[in-house]
C-alpha positions as CSV (number, residue, x, y, z in Angstrom):
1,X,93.8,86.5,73.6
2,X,94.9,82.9,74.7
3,X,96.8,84.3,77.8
4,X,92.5,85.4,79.2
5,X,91.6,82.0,78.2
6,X,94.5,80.4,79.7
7,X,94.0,81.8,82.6
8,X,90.2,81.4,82.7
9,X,90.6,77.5,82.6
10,X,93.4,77.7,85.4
11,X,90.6,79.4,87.5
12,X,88.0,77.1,86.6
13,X,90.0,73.7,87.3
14,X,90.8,75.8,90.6
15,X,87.2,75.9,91.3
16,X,86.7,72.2,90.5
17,X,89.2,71.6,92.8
18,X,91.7,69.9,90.1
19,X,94.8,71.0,91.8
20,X,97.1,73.6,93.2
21,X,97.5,77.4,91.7
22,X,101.2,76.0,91.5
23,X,100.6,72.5,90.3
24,X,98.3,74.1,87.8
25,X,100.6,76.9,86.4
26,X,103.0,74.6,85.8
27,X,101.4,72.8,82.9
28,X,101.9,76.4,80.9
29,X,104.4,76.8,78.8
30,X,107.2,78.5,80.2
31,X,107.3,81.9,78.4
32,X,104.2,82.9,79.9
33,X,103.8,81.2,83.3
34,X,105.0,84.4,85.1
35,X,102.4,86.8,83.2
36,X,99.5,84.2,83.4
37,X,100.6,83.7,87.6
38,X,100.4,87.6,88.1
39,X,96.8,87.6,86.2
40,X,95.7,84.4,87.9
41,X,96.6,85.1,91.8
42,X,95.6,88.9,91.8
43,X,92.0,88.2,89.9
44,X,91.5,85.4,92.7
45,X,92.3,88.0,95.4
46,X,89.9,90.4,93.7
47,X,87.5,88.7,92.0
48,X,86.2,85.5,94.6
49,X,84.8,82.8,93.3
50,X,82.2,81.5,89.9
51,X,79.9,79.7,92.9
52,X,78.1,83.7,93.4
53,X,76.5,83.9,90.1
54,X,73.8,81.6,88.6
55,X,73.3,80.1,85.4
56,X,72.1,83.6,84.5
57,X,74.5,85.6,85.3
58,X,72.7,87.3,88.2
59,X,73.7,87.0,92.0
60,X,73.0,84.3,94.7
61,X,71.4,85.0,98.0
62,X,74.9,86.0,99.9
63,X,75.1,88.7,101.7
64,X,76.8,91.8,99.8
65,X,79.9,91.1,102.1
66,X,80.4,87.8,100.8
67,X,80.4,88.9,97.2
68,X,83.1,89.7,95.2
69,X,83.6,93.7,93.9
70,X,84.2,92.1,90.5
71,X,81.6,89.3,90.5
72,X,79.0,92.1,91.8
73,X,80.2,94.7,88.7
74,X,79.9,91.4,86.1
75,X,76.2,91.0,87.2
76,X,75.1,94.3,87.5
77,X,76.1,94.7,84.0
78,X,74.9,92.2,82.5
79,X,77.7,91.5,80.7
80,X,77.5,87.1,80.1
81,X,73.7,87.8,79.2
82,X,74.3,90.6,76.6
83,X,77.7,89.0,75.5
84,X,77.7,86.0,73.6
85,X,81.5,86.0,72.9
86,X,82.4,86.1,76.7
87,X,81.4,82.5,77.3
88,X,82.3,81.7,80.7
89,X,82.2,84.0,84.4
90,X,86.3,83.2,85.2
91,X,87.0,84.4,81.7
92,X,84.4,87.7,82.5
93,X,86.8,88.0,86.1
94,X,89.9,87.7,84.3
95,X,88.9,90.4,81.6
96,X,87.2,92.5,83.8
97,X,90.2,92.6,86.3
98,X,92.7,93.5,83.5
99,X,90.3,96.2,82.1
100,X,89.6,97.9,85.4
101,X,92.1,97.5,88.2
102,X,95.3,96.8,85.6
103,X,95.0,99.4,83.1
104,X,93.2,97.6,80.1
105,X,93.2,95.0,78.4
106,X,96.7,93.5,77.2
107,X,95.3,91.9,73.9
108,X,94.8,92.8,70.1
109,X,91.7,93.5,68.4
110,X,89.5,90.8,68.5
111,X,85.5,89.9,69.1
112,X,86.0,89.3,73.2
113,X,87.8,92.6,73.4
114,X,85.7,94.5,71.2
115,X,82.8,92.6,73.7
116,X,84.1,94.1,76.5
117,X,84.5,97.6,75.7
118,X,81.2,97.8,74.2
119,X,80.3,97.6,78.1
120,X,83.4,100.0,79.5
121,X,81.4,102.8,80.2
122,X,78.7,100.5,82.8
123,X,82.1,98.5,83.6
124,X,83.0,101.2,85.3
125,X,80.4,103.0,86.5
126,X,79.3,99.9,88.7
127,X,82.5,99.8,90.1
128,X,82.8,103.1,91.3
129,X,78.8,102.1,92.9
130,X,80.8,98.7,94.7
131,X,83.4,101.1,95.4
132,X,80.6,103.4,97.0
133,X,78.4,100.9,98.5
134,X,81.8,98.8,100.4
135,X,83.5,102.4,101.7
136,X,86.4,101.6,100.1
137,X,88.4,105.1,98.9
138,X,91.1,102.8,96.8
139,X,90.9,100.2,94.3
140,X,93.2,97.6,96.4
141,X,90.7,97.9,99.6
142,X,88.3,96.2,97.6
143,X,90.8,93.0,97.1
144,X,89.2,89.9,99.5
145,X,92.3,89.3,102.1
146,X,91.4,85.7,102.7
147,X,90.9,83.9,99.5
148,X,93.3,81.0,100.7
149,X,93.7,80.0,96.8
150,X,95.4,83.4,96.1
151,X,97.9,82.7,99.1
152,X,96.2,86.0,101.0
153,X,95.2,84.2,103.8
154,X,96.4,85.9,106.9
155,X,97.5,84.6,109.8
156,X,97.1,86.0,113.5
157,X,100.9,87.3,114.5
158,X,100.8,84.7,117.4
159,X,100.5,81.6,115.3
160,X,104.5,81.9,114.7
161,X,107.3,82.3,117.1
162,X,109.2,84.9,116.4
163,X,112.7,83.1,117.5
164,X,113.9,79.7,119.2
165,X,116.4,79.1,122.1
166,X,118.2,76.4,122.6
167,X,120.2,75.4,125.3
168,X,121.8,72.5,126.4
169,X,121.6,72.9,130.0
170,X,118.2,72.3,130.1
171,X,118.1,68.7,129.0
172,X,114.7,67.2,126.6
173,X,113.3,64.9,129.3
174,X,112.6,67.5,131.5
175,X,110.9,70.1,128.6
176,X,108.7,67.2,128.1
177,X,107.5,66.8,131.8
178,X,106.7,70.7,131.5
179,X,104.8,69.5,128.2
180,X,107.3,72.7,126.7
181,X,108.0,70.2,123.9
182,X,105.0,68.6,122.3
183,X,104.4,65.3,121.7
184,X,106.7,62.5,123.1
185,X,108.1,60.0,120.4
């Protein structure tokens, strides 16, 4: 249960900006940095940010678009007002994400899990209502595609070239008087 709670407090120094995903992984011990990455990058692409909810639990005034699928399934049921054990929203994201999009949760029997699946039949349910309320016909449509933290920001094709020429005939003074070269030194 310490890999959810490891995890959790990666994404909560993430959202007091305290560093990097990478910088932040790396103070992990080695033997499960790769596990904890996996958990950590695809519940950021899924799950948004702990800024939507309240002190409550409940969500802010965003629009539905702006909200998380995962963050929307947490509030609508109820689970950090009903759950004691579940102490923060990241570790509620992380948890949630395992148990519904990753096949369940990866832990022993202990008071969080038991927590959570006290809740698995509403867990569920309200995620097939996001999944009906957003359109979306697979789980992976639901994943945010530009949560820059996750690395899933996408870039329009044109930003990058796709190759470079050189050539020698065409000497560097005369690129920069076509401003074809950038900035002069």
């Amino acid at each position: 249960m310490n890999f959810y709670f490891d995890a959790a407090g990666i994404i909560d120094r993430l959202d007091a900006k305290q560093g990097s995903v990478k910088s932040l992984l790396s103070t992990l011990p080695e033997k499960s940095r790769k596990r904890t990455a996996a958990l950590v990058i695809e519940t950021l692409k899924c799950g948004g940010i702990a800024q939507q909810l309240n002190a409550d639990g409940q969500l802010t005034s965003c629009q539905t678009s702006d909200k998380s699928a995962l963050a929307e399934v947490i509030a609508a049921a109820n689970l950090l007002k009903e759950e004691k054990k579940i102490t923060s929203h990241n570790l509620a994201l992380v948890l949630v994400h395992d148990f519904l999009l990753s096949g369940g949760v990866q832990a022993g029997d202990g008071p969080v899990k038991q927590a959570l699946l006290r809740h698995k039949t509403r867990l569920r349910s309200e995620f097939q209502r996001v999944k009906i309320r957003r359109g979306a016909k697979s789980d992976s449509e639901l994943a945010l595609g530009d949560d820059v933290r996750a690395g899933t920001h996408h870039f329009p094709a044109s930003a990058f070239p796709v190759w470079v020429e050189s050539n020698s005939e065409y000497p560097l003074p005369q690129l920069r008087s076509h401003d074809m070269c950038g900035s002069t030194p």
